[in-house]
DSSP file (Angstrom, degrees, kcal/mol; ACC not computed):
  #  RESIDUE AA STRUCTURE BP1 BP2  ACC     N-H-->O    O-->H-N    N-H-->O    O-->H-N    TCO  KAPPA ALPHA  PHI   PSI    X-CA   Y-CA   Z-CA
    1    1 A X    >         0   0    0      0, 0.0     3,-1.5     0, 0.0     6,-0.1   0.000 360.0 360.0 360.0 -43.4    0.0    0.0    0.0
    2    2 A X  T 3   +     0   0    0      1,-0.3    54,-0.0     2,-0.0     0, 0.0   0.471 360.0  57.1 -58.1  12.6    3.1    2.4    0.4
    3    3 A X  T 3  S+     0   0    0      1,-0.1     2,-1.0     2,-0.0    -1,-0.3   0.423  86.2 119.4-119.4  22.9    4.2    2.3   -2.9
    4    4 A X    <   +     0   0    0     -3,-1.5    -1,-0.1     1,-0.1    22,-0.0  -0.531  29.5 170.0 -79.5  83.7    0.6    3.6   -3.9
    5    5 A X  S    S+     0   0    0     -2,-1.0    -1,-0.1     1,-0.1    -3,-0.0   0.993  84.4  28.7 -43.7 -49.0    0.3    7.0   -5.8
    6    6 A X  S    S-     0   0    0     18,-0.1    -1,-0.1     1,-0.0    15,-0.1   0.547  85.9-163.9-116.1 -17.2   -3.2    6.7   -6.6
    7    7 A X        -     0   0    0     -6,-0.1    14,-1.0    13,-0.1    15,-0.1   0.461  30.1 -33.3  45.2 177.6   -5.0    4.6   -4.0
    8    8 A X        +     0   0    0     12,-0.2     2,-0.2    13,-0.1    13,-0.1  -0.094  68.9 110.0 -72.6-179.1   -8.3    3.1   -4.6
    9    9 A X  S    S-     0   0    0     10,-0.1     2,-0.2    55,-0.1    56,-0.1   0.550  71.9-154.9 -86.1 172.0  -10.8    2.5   -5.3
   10   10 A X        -     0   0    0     54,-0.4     2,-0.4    -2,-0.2    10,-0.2  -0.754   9.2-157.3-125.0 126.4   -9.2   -0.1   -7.4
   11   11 A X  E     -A   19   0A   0      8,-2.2     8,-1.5     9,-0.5     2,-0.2  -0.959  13.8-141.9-143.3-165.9  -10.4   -1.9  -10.8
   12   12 A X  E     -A   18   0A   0     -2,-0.4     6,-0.2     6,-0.3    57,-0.0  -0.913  20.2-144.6-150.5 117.1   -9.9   -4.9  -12.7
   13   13 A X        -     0   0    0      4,-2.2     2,-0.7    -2,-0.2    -1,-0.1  -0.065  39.8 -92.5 -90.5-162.0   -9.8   -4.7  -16.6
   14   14 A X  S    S+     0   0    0      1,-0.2    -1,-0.1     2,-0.1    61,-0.0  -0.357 127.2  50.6-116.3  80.4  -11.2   -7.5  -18.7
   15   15 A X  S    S-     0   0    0     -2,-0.7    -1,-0.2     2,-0.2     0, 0.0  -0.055 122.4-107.2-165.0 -34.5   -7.6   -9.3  -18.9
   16   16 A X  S    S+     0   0    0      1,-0.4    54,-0.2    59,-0.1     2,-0.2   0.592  71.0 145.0 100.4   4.1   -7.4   -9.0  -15.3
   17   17 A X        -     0   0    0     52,-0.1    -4,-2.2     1,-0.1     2,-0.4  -0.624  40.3-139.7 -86.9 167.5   -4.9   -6.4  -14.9
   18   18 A X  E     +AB  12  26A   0      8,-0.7     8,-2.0    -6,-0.2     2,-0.5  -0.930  21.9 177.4-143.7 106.2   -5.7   -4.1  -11.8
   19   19 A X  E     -AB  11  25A   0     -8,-1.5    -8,-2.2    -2,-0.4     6,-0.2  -0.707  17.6-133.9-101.1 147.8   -5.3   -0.4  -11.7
   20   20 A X        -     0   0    0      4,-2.9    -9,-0.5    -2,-0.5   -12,-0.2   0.226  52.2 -72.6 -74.2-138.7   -6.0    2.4   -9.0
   21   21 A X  S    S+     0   0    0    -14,-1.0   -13,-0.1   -13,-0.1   -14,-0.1   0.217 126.8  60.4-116.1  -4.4   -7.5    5.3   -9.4
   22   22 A X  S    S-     0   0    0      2,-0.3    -1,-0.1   -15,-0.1     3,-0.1   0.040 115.8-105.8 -98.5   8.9   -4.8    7.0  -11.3
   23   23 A X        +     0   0    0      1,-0.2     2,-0.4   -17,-0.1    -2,-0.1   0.913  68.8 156.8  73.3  21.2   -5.1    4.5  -13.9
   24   24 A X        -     0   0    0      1,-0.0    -4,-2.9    -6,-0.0    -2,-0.3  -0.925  46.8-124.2-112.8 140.3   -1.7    2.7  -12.7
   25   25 A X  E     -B   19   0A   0     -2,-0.4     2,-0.3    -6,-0.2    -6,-0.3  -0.345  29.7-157.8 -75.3 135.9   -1.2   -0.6  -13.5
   26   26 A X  E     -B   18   0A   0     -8,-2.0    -8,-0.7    -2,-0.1     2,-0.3  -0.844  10.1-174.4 -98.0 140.4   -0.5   -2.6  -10.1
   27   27 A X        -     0   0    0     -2,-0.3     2,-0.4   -10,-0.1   -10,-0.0  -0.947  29.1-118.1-147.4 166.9    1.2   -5.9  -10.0
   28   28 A X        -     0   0    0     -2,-0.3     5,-0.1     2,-0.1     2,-0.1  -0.766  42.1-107.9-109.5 134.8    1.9   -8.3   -7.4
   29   29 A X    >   -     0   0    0     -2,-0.4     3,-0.5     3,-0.1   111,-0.4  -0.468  69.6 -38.3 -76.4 147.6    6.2   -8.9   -6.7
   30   30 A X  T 3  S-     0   0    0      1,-0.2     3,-0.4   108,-0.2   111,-0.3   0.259 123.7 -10.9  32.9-138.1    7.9  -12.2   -7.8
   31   31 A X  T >> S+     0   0    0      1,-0.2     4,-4.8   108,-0.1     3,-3.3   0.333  93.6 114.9 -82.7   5.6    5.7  -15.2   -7.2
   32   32 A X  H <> S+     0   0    0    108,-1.0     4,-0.8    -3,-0.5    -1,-0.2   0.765  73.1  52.6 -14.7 -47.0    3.1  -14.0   -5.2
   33   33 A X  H 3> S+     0   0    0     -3,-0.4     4,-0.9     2,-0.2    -1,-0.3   0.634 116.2  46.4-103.3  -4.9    0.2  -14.4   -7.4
   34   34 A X  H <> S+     0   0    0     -3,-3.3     4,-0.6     2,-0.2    -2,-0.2   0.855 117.0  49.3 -91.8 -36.1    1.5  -18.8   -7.9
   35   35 A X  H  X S+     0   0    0     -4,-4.8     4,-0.6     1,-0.2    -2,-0.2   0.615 109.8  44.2 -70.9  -8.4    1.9  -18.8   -4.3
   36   36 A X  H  X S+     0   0    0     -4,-0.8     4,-0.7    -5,-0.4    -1,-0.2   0.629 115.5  46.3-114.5 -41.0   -1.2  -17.5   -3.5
   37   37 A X  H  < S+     0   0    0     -4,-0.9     4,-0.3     2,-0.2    -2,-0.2   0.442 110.6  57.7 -98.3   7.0   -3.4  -19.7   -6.1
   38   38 A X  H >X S+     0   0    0     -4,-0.6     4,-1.6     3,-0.1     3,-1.0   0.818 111.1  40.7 -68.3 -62.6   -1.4  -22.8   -4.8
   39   39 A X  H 3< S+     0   0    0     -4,-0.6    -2,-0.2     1,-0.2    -3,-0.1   0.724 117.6  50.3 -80.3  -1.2   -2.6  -22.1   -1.4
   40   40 A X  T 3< S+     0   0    0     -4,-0.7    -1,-0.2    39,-0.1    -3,-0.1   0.573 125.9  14.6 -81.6 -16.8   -5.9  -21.2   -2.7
   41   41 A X  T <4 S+     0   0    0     -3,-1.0     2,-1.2    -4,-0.3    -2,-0.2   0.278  93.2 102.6-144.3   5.3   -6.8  -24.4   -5.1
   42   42 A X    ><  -     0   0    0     -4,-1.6     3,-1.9     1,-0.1     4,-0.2  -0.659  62.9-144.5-104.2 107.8   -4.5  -27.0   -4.3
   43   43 A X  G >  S+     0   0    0     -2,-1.2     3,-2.5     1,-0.2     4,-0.2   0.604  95.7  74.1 -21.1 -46.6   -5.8  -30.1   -1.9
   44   44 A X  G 3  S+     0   0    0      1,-0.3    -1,-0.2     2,-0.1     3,-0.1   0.541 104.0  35.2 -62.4 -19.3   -2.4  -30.3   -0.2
   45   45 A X  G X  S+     0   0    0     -3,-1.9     3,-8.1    -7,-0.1    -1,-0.3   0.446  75.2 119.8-130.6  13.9   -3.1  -26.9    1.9
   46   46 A X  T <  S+     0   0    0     -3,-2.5    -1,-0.1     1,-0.3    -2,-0.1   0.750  79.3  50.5 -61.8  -6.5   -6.7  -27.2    2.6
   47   47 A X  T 3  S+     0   0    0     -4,-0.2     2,-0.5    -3,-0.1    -1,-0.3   0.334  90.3 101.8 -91.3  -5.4   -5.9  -27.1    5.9
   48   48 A X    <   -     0   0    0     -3,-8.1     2,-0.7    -9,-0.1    -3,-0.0  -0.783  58.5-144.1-102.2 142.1   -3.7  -24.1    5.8
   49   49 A X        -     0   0    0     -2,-0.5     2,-0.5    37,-0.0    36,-0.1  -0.821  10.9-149.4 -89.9 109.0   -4.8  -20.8    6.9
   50   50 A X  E     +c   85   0B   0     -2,-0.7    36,-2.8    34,-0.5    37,-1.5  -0.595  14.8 175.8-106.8 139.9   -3.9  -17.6    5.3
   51   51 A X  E     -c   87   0B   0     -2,-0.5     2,-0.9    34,-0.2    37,-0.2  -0.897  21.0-143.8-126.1 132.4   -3.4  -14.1    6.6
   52   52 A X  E     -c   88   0B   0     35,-1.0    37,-2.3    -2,-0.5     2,-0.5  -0.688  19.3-176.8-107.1 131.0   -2.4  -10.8    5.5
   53   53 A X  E     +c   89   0B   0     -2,-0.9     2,-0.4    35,-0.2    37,-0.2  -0.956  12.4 157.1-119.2 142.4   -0.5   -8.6    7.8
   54   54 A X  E     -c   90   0B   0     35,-1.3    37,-3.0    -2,-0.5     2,-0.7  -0.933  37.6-142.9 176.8 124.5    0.5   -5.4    7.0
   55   55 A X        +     0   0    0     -2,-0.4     2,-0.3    35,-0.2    38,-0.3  -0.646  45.6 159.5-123.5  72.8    1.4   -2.0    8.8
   56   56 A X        -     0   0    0     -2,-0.7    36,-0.2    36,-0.2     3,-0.1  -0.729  57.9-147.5-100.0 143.0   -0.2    0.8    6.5
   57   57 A X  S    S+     0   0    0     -2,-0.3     2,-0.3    34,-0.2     3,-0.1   0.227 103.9  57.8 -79.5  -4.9   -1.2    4.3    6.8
   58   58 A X        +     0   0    0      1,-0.1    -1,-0.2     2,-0.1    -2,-0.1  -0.871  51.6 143.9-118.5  95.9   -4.2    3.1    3.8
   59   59 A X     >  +     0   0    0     -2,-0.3     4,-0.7    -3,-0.1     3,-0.1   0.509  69.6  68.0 -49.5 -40.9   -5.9    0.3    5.8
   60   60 A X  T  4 S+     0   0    0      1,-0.2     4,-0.2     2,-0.1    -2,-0.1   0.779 103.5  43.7 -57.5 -32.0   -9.1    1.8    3.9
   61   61 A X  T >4 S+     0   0    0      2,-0.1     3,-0.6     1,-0.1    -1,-0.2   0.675  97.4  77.5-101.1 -16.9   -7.6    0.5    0.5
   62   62 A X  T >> S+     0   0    0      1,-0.2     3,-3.9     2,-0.1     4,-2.1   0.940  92.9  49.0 -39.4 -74.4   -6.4   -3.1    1.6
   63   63 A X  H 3X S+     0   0    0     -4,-0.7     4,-0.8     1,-0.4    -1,-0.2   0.443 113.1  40.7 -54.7 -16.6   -9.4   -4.6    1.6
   64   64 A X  H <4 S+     0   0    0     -3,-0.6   -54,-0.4    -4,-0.2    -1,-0.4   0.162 117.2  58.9-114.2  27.6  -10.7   -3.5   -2.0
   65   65 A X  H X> S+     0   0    0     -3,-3.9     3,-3.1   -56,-0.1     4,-1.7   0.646 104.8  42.0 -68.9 -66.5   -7.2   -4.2   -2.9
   66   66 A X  H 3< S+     0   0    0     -4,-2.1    16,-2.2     1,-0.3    15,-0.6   0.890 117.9  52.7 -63.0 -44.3   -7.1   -7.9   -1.8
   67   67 A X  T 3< S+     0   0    0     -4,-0.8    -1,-0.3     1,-0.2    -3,-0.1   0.444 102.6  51.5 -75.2   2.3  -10.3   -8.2   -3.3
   68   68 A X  T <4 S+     0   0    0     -3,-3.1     2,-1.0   -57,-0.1    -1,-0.2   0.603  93.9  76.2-112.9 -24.9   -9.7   -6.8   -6.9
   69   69 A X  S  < S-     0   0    0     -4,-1.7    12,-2.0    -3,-0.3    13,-0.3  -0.746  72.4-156.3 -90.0 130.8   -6.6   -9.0   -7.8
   70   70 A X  B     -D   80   0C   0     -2,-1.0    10,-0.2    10,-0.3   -33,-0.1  -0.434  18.9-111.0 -86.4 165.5   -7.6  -13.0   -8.8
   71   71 A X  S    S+     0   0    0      8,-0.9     2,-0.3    -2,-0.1   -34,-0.2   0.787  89.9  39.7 -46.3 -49.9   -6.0  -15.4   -8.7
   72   72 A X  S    S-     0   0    0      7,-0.3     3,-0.2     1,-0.1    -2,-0.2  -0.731  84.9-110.2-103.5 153.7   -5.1  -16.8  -11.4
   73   73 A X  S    S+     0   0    0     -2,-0.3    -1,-0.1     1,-0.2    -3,-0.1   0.970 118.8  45.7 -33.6 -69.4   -4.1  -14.4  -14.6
   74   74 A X  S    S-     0   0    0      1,-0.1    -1,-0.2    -3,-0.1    -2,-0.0   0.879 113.7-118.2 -49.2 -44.0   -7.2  -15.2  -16.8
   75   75 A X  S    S+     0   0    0     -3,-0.2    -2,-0.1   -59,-0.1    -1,-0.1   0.691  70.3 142.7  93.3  47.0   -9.3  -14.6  -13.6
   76   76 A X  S    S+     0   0    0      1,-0.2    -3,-0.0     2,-0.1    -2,-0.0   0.744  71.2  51.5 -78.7 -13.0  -10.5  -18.7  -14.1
   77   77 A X  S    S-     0   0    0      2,-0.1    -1,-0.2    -5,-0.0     3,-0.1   0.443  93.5-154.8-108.6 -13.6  -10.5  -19.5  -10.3
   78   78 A X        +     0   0    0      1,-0.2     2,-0.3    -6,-0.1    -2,-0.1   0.649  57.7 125.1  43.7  34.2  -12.9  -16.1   -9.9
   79   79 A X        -     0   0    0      3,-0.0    -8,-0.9    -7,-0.0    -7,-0.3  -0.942  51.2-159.2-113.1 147.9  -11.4  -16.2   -6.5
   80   80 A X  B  >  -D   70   0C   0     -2,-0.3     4,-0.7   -10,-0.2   -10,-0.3  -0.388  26.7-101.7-108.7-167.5   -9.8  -13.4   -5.4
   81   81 A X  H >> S+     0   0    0    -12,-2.0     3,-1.6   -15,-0.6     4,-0.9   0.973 126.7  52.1 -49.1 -64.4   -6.9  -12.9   -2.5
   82   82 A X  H >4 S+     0   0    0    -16,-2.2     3,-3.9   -13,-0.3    -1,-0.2   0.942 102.6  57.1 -27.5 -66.0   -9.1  -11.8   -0.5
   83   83 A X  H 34 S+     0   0    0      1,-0.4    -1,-0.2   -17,-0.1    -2,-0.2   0.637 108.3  47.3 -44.5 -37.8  -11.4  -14.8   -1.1
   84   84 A X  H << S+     0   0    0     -3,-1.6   -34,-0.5    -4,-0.7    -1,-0.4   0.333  93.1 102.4-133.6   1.1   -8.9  -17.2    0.0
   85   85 A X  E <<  -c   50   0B   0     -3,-3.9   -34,-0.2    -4,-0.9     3,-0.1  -0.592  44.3-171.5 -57.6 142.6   -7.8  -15.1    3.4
   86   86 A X  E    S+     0   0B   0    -36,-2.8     2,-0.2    -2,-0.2   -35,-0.2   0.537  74.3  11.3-106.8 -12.4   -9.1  -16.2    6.8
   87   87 A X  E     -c   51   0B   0    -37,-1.5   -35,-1.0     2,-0.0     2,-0.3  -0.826  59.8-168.4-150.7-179.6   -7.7  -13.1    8.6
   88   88 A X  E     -c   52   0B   0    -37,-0.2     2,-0.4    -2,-0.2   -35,-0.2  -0.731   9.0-175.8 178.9 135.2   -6.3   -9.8    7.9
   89   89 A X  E     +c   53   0B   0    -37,-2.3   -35,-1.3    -2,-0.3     2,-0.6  -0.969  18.7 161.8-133.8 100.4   -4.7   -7.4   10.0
   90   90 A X  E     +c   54   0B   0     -2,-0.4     2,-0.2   -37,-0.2   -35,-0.2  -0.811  33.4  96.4-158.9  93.4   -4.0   -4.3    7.8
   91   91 A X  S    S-     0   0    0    -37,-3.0   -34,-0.2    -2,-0.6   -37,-0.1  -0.958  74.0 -60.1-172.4 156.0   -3.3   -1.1   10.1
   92   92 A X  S    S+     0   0    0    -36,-0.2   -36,-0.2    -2,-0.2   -35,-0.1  -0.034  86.4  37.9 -40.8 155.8   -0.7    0.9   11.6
   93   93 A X  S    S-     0   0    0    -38,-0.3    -2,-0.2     4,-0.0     5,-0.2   0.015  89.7 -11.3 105.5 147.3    1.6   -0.5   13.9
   94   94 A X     >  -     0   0    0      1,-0.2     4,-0.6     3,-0.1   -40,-0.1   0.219  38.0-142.1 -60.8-170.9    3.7   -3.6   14.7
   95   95 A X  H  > S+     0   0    0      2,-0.2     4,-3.9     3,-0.1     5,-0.4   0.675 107.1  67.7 -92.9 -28.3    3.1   -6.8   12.9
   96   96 A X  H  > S+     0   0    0      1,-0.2     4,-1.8     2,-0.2     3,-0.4   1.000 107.6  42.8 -48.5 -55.0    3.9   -8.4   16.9
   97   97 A X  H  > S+     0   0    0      1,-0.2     4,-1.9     2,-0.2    -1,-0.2   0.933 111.0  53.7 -51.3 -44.4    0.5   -6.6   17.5
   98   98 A X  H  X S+     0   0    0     -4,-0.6     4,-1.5     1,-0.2    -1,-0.2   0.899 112.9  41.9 -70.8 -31.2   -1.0   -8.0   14.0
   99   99 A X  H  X S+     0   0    0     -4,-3.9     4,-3.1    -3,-0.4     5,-0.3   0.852 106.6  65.7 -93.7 -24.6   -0.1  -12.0   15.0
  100  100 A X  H  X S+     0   0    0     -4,-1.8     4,-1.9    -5,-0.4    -1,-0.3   0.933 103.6  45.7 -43.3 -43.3   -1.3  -11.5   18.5
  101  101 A X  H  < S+     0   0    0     -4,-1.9    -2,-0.2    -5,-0.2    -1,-0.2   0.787 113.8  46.6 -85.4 -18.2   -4.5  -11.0   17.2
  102  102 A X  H  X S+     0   0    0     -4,-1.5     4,-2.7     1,-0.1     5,-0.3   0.893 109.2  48.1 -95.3 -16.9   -4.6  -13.7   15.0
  103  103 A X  H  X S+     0   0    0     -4,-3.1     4,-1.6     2,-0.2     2,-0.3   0.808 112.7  50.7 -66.0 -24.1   -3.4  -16.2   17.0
  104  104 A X  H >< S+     0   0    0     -4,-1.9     3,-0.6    -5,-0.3     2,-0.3   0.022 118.4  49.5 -77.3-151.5   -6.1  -15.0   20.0
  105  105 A X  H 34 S+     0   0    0     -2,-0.3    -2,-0.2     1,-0.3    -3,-0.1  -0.455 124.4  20.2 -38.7 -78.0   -8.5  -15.3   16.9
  106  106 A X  H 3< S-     0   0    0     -4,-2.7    -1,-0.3    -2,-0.3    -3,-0.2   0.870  89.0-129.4 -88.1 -24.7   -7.6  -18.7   15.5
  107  107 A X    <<  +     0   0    0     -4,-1.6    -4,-0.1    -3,-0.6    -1,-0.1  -0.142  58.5 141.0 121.1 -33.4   -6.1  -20.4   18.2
  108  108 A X        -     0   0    0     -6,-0.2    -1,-0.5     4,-0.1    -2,-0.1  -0.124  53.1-105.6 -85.0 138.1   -2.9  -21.5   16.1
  109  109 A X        -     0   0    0     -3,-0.1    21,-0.1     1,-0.1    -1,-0.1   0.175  12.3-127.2 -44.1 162.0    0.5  -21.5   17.5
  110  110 A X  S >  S+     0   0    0     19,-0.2     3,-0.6     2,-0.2    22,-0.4   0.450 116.9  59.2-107.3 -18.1    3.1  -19.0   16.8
  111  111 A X  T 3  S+     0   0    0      1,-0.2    47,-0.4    20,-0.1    21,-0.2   0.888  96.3  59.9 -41.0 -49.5    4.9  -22.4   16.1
  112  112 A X  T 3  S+     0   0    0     45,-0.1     2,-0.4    46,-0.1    -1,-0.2   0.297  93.2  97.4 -82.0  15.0    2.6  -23.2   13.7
  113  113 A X    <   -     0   0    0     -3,-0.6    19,-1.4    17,-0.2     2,-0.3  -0.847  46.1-162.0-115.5 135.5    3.2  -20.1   11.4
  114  114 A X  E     +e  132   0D   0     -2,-0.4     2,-0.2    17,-0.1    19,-0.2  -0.597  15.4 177.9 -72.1 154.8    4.8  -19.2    8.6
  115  115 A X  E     -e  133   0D   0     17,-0.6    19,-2.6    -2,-0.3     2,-0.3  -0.860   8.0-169.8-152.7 137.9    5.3  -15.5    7.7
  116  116 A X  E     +e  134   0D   0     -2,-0.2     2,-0.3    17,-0.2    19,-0.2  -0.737  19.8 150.4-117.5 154.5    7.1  -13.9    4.8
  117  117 A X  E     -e  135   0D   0     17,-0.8    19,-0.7    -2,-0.3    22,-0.1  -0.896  46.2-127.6 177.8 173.9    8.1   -9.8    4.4
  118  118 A X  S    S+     0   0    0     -2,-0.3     2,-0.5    17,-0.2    17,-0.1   0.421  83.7  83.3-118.9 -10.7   10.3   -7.8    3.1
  119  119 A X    >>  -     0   0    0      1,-0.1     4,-2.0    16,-0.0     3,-0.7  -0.822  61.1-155.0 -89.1 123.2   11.3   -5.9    5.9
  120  120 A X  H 3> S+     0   0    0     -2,-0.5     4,-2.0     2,-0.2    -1,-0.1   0.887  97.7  53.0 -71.6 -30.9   14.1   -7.6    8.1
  121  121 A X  H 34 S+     0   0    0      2,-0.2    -1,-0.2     1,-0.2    14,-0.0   0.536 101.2  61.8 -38.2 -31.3   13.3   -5.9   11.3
  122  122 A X  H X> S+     0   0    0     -3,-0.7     4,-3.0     2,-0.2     3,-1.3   0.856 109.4  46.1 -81.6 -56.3    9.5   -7.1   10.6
  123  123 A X  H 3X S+     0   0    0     -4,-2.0     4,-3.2     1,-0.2    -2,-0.2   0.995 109.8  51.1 -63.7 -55.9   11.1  -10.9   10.9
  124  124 A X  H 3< S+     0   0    0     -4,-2.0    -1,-0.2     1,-0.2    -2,-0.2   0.620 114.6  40.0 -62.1  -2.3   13.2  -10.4   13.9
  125  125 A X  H X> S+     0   0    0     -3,-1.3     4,-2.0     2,-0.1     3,-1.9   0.754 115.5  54.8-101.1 -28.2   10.8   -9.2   15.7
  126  126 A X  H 3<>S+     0   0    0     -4,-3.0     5,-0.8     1,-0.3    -2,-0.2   0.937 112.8  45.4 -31.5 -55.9    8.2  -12.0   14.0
  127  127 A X  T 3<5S+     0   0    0     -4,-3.2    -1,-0.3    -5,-0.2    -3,-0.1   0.170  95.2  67.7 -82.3  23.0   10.5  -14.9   15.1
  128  128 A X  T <45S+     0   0    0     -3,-1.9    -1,-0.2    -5,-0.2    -2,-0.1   0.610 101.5  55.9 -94.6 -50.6   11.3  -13.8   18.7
  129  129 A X  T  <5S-     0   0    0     -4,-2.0   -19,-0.2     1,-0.2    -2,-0.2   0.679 131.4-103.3 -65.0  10.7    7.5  -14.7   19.0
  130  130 A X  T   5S+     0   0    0      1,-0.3     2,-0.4    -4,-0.1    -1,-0.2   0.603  79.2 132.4  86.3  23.8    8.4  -18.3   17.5
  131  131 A X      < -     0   0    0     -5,-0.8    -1,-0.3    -8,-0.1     2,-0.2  -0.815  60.9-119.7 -90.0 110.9    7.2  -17.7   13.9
  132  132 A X  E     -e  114   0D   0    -19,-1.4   -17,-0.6    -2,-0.4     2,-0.2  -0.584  33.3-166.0 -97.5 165.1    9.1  -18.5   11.5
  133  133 A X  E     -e  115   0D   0    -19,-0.2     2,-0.4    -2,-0.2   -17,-0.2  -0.727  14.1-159.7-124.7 158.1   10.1  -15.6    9.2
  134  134 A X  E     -e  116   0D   0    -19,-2.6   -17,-0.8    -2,-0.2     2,-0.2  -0.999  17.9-136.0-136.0 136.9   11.5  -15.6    6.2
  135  135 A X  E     +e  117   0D   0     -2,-0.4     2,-0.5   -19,-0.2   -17,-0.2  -0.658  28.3 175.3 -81.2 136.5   13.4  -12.0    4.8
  136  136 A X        +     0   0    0    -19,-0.7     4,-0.1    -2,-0.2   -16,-0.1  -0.927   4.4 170.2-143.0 104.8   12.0  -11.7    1.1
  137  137 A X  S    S+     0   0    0     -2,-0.5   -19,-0.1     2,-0.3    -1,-0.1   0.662  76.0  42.1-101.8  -2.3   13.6   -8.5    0.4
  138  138 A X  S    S-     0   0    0      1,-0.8  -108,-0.2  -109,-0.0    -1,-0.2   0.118 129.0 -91.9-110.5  12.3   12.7   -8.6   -3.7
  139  139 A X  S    S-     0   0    0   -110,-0.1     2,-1.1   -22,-0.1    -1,-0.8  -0.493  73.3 -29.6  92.7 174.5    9.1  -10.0   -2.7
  140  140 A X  S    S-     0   0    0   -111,-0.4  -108,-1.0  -110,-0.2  -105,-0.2  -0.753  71.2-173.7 -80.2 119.2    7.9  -13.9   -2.4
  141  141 A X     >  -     0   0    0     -2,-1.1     4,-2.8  -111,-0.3     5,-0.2  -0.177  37.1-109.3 -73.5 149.3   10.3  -15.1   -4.9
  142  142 A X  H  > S+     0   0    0      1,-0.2     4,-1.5     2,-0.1     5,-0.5   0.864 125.1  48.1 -65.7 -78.6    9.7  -19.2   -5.6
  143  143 A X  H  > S+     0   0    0      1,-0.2     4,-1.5     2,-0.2     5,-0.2   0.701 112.2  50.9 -42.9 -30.0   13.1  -20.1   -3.7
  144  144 A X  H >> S+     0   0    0      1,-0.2     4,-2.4     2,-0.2     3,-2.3   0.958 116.1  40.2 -58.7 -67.5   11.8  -17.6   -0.6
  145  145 A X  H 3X S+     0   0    0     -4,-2.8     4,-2.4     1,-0.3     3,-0.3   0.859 119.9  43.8 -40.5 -47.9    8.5  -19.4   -0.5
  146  146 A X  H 3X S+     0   0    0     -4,-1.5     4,-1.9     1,-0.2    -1,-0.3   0.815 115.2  52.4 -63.1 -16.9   10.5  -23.1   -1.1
  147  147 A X  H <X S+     0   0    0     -3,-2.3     4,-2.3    -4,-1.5    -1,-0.2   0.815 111.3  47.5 -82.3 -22.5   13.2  -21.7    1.8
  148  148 A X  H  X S+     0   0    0     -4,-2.4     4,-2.8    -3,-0.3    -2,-0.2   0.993 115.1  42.0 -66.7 -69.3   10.1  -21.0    4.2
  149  149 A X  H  X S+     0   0    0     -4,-2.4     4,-1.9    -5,-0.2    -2,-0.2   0.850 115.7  54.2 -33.8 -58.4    8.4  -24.5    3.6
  150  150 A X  H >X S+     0   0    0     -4,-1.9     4,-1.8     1,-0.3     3,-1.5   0.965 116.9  31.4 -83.8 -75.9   11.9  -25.8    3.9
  151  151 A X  H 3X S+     0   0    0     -4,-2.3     4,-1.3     1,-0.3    -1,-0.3   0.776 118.3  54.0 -50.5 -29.7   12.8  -24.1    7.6
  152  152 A X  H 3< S+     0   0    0     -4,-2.8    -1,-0.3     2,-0.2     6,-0.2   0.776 105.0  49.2 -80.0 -15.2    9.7  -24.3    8.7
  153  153 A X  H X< S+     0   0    0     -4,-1.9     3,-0.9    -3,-1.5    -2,-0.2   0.863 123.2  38.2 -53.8 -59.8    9.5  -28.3    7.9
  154  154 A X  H 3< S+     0   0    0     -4,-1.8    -2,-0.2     1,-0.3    -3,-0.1   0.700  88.5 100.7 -89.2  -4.5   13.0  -28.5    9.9
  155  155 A X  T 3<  -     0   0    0     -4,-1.3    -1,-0.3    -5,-0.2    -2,-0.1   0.701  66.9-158.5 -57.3 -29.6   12.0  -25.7   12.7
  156  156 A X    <   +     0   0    0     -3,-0.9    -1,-0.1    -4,-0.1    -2,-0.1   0.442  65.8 102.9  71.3 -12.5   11.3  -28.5   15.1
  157  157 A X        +     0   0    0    -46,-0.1   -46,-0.1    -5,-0.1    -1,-0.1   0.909  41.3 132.5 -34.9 -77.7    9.2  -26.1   16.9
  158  158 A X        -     0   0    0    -47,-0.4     2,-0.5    -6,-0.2   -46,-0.1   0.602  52.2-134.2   5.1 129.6    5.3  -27.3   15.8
  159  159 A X              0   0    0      1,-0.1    -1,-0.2   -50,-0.0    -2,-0.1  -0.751 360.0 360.0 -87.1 146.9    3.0  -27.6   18.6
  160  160 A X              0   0    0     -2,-0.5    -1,-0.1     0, 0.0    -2,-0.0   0.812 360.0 360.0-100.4 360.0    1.1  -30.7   18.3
């Protein structure tokens, strides 16, 4: 949302590209938009829960944000980001604040979470709470997302 000239409202042409309200084209960094309809349509994660955390000064524009970009290019899966979030925390302030409230929300472990960002300070303070973080400092790139899976697999951590 900080790198936002033009802020919403937000629309979706009919190709699926997604503009503000200056008419600039928005796109999603690295692999975002495979990683995001992986965890949205593939059996293998129906059991995972996703959440967007975010510490913006537009909070007002997440939410018709997350909702305007689909999945999938074509926009066959007519599900959108949104659509496939269970939580969202998108407000000033730390991201320690944001996972407090979703773990008193869903009940899930700070073991049991992944979390990706691009700020490194935003992981060190993530992983003190026992989250593993992954630093994605170009965006989620496939190898960040496969390096996440991959530490968070060997973190040894997990509640059961």
């Amino acid at each position: 949302m900080y790198m936002l000239d033009g802020g919403a409202p937000f629309r979706r042409d009919q190709a699926g590209a997604v503009f503000d309200k200056r008419n600039e084209r928005m796109e999603l960094m690295g692999a975002s938009r495979q990683v995001l309809e992986e965890l949205g349509t593939d059996a293998k994660w129906a059991q995972t829960e996703v959440a967007y955390v975010s510490r913006t000064e537009y909070p007002e524009w997440a939410i018709p944000c997350l909702k305007t970009f689909l999945l999938s290019d074509e926009g066959k899966s007519g599900r959108s980001m949104f659509d496939i979030s269970s939580y969202q925390e998108i407000y000033p302030g730390s991201k320690v604040k944001h996972f407090k409230v979703i773990q008193q929300q869903s009940g899930v472990a700070y073991a049991d979470m992944l979390f990706y960002d691009n700020e490194k300070w935003n992981c060190t303070e993530c992983a003190r709470l026992g989250i593993t973080s992954v630093y994605t400092p170009r965006g989620l790139t496939k190898e960040a997302w496969e390096r996440g899976l991959s530490d968070f697999a060997t973190s040894g951590t997990r509640s059961e």
